[in-house]
Structure formats: structure tokens, C-alpha cells
C-alpha positions as protocol buffer text, in pm:
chain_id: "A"
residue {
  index: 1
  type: UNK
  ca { x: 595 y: 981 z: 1988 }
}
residue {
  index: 2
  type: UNK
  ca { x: 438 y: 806 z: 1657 }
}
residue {
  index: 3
  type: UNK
  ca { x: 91 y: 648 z: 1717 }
}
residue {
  index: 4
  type: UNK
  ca { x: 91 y: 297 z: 1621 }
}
residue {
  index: 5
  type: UNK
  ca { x: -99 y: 190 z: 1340 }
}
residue {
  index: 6
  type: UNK
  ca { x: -232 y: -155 z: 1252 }
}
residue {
  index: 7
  type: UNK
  ca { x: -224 y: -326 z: 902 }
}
residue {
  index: 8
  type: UNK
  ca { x: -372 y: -621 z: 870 }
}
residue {
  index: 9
  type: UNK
  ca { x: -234 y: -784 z: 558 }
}
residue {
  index: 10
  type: UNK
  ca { x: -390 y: -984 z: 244 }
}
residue {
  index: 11
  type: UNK
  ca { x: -289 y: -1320 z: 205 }
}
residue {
  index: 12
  type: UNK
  ca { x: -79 y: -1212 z: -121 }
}
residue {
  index: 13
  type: UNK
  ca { x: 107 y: -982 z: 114 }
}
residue {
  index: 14
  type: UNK
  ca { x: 196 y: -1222 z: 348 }
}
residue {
  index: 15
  type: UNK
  ca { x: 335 y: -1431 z: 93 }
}
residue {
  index: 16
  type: UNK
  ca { x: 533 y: -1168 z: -34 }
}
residue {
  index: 17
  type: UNK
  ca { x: 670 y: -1102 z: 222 }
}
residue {
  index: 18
  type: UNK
  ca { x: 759 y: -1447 z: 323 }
}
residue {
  index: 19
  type: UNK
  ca { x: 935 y: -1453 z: -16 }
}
residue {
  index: 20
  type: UNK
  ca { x: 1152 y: -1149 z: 9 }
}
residue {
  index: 21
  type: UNK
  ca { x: 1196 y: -1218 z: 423 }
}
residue {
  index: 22
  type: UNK
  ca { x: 1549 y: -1371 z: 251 }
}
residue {
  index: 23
  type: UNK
  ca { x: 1659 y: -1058 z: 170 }
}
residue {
  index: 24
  type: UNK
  ca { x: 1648 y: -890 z: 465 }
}
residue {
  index: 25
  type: UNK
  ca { x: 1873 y: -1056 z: 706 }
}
residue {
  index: 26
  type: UNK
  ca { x: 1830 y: -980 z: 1079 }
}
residue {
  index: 27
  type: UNK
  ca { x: 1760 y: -659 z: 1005 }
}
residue {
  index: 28
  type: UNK
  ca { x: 1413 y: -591 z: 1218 }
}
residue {
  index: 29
  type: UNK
  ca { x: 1336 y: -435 z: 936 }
}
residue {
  index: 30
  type: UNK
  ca { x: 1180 y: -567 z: 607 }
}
residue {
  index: 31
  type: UNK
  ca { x: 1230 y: -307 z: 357 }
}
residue {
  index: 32
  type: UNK
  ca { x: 1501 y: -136 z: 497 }
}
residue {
  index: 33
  type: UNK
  ca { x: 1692 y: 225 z: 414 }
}
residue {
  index: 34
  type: UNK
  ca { x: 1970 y: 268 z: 163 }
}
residue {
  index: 35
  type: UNK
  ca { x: 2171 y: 433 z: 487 }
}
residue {
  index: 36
  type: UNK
  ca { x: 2078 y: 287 z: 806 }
}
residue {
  index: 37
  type: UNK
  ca { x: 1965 y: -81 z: 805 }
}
residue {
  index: 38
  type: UNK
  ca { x: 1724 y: 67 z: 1147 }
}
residue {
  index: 39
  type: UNK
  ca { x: 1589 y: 338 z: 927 }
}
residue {
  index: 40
  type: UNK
  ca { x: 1240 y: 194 z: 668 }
}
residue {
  index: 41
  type: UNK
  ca { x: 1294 y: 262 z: 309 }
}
residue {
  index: 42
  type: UNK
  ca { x: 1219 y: 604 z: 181 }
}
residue {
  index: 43
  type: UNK
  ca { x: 977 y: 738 z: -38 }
}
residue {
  index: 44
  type: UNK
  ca { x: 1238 y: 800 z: -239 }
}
residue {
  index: 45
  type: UNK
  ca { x: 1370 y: 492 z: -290 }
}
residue {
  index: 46
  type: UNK
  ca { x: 1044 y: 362 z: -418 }
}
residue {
  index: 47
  type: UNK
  ca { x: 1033 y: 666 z: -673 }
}
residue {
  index: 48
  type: UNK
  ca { x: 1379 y: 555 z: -801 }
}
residue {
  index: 49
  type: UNK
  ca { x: 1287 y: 185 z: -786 }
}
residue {
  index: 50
  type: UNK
  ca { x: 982 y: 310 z: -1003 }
}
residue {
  index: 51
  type: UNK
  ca { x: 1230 y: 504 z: -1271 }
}
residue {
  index: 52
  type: UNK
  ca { x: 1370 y: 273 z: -1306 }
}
residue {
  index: 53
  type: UNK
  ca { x: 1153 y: 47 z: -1460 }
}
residue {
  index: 54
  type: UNK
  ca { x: 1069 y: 337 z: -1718 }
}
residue {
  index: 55
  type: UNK
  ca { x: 787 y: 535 z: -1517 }
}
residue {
  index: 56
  type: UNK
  ca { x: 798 y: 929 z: -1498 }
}
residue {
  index: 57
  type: UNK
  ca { x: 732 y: 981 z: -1134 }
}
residue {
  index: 58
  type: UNK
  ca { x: 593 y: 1323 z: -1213 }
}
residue {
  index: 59
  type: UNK
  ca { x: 332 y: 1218 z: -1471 }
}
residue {
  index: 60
  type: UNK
  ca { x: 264 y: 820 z: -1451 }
}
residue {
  index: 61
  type: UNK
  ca { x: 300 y: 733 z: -1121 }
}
residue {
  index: 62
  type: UNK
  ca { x: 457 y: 782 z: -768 }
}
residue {
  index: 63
  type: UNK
  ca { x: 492 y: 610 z: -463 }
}
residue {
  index: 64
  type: UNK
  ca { x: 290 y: 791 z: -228 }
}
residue {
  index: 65
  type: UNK
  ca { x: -2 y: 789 z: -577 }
}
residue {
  index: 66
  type: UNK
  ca { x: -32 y: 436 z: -505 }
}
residue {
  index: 67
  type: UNK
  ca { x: -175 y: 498 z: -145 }
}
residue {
  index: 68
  type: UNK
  ca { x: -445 y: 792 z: -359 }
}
residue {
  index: 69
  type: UNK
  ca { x: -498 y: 458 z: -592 }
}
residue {
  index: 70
  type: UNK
  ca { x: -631 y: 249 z: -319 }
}
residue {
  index: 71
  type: UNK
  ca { x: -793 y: 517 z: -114 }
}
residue {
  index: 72
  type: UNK
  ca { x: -1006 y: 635 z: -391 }
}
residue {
  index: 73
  type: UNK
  ca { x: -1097 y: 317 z: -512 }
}
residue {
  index: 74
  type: UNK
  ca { x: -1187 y: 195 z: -166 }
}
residue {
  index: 75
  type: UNK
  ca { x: -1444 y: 502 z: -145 }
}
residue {
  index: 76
  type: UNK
  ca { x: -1601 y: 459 z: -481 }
}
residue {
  index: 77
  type: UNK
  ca { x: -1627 y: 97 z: -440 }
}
residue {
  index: 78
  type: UNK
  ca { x: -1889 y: 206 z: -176 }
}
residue {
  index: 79
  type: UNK
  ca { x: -1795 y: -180 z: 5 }
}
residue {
  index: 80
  type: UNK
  ca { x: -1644 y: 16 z: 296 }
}
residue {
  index: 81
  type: UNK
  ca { x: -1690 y: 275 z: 553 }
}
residue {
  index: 82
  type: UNK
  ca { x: -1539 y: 600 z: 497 }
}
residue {
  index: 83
  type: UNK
  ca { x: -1416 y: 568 z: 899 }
}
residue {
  index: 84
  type: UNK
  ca { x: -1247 y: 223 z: 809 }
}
residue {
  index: 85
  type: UNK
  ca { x: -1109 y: 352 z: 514 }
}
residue {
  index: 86
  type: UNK
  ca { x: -922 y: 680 z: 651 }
}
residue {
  index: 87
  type: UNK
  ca { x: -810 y: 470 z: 949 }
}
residue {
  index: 88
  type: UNK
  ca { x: -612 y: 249 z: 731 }
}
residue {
  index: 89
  type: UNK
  ca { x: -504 y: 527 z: 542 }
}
residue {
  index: 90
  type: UNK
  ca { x: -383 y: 663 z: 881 }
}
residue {
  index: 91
  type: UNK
  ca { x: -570 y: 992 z: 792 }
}
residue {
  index: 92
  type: UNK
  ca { x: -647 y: 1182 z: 1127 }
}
residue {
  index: 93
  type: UNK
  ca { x: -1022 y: 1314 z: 1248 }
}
residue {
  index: 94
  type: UNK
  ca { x: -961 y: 1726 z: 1120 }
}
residue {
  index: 95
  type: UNK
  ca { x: -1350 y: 1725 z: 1370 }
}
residue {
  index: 96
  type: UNK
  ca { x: -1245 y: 1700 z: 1710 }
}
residue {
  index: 97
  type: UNK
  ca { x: -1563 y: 1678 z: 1892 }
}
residue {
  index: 98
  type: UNK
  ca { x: -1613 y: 1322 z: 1652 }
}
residue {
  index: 99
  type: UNK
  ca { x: -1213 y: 1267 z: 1658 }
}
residue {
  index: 100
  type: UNK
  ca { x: -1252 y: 1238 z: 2072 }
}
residue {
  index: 101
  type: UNK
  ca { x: -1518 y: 987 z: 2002 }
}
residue {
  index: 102
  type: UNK
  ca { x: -1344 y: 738 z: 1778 }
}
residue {
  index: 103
  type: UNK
  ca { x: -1014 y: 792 z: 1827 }
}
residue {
  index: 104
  type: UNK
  ca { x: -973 y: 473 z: 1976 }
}
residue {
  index: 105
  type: UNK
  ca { x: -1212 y: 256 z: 1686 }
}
residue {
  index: 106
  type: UNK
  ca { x: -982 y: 39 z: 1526 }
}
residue {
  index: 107
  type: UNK
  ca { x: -1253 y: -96 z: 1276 }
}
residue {
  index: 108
  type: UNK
  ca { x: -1014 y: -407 z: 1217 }
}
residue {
  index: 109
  type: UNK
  ca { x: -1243 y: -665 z: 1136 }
}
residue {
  index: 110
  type: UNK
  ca { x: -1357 y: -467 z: 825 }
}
residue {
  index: 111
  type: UNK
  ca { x: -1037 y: -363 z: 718 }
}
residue {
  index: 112
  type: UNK
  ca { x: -913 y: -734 z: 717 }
}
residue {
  index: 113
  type: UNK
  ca { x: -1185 y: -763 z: 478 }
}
residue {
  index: 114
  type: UNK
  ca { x: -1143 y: -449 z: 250 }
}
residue {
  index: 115
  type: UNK
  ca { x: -767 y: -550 z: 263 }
}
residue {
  index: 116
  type: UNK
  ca { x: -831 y: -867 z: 135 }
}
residue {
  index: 117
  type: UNK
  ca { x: -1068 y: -717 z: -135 }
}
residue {
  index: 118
  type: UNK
  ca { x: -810 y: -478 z: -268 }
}
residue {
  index: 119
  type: UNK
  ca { x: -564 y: -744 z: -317 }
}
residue {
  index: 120
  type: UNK
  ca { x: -806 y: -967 z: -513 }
}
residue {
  index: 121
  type: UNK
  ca { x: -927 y: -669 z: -702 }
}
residue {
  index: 122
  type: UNK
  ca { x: -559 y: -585 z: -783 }
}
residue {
  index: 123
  type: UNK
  ca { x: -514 y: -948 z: -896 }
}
residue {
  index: 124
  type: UNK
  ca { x: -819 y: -991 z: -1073 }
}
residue {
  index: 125
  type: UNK
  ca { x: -713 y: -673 z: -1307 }
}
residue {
  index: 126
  type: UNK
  ca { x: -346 y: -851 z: -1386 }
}
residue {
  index: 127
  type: UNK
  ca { x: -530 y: -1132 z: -1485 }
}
residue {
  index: 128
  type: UNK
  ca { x: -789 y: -955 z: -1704 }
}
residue {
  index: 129
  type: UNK
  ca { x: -537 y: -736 z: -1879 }
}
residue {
  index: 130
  type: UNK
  ca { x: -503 y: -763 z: -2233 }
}
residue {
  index: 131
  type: UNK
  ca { x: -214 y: -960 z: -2401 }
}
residue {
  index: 132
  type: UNK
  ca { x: -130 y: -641 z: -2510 }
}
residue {
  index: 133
  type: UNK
  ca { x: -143 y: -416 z: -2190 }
}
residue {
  index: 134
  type: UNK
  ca { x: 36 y: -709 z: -2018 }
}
residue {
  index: 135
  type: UNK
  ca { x: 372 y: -688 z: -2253 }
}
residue {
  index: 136
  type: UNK
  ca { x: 419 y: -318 z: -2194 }
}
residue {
  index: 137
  type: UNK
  ca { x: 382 y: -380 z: -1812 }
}
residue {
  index: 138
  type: UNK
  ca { x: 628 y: -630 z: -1825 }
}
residue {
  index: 139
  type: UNK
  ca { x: 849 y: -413 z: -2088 }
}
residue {
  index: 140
  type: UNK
  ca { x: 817 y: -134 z: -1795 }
}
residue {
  index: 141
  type: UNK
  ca { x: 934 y: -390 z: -1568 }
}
residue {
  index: 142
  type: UNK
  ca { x: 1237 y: -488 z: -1724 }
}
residue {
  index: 143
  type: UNK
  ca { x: 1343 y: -169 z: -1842 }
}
């Protein structure tokens, strides 16, 4: 049985996704599987989506380095606690004698906030990339 786990989502995300809710049908299912409309989209996928647009999934980027991306730079940031952090992350408690103790902490109030921050911080970097470093992301894009 899978453990459910909470996201609380940015604003940006939320209007993303009431954008691309279109595309989706009835499906239950936002981004759903190449296969099986009941099945979420692979890993896979996202790694082919990212070829796609001209990026070597073995040296540039992957899907599953996005989630390293936002995890380190949630740490460093030193805005959030390293408990709030993992639990978004969905990263277990390896100590067990501390793992019985929070397993049930949520810490939702400050990951609607650190959420929040990493979308502005994403956005904030778009907006202060160079004229240059903007053209070859878009070049990437429509590759």
C-alpha cells in the first residue's frame, strides 16, 4: 500500500495546471501514461519530452535531477527545515527511534511556504537571465 503524500502547490502551479486541465479529459489523471490513461506519466516520458528539446539526459539534465535541483537548493538556502524539506521530498526517516517520532509531522504550513519560495525563486531567475541565456533556452525549447 503507497503512503500518501501531500503537495501543497505554488500559485504558478495551480495555474498551470488549470491551463493544461484541457488536455486531459476525464482522465483522473493530469499527466497521464503513454499506455494506460489510469497509469501517471513515467519518468521516462519526461526524459524523452526533455530530448527532445535538445538536452542530453545523461549529462545536462534529467527528470528525476530536477527533484536533486530543488532539494539541494532548499537546504543551502538555509530558509527551511531539513525535516520539512525531506518530507516533501518524500525521503523516509533511515533513524527509526526519531522516524517513530515524526512519522506522522506533516510540517505543511512551512512547506506551503518553501513551495511558494521555490516557485518565485524559479521565476525570479527566468526573469533575470540574460538576453543571451534566454535565446538558447528558448532555442532548446523549440528544438
Amino acid at each position: 500500500m503507497h503512503t500518501p503524500h501531500l503537495v501543497p502547490l505554488s500559485k504558478q502551479a495551480l495555474a498551470i495546471l488549470k491551463q493544461i486541465k484541457q488536455f486531459c479529459g476525464k482522465h483522473e489523471l493530469i499527466f497521464i501514461g503513454d499506455h494506460d490513461p489510469r497509469k501517471p506519466m513515467s519518468e521516462n516520458t519526461v526524459n524523452s519530452a526533455l530530448r527532445v528539446m535538445g538536452y542530453d539526459t545523461k549529462v545536462e539534465v534529467c527528470g528525476h535531477g530536477f527533484r536533486t535541483m530543488a532539494c539541494s537548493s532548499l537546504i543551502e538556502s538555509r530558509l527551511w527545515s531539513k525535516d520539512a524539506v525531506e518530507r516533501q521530498m518524500s525521503h523516509m526517516e533511515r533513524n527509526s527511534v526519531r522516524a517513530a517520532y515524526i512519522h506522522k509531522a506533516e510540517f505543511i504550513d512551512e512547506r506551503k511556504l518553501m513551495l511558494q519560495w521555490w516557485a518565485d525563486f524559479l521565476d525570479a531567475n527566468l526573469f533575470y537571465m540574460s538576453r543571451k541565456e534566454r535565446s538558447v533556452f528558448r532555442k532548446k525549447k523549440e528544438a
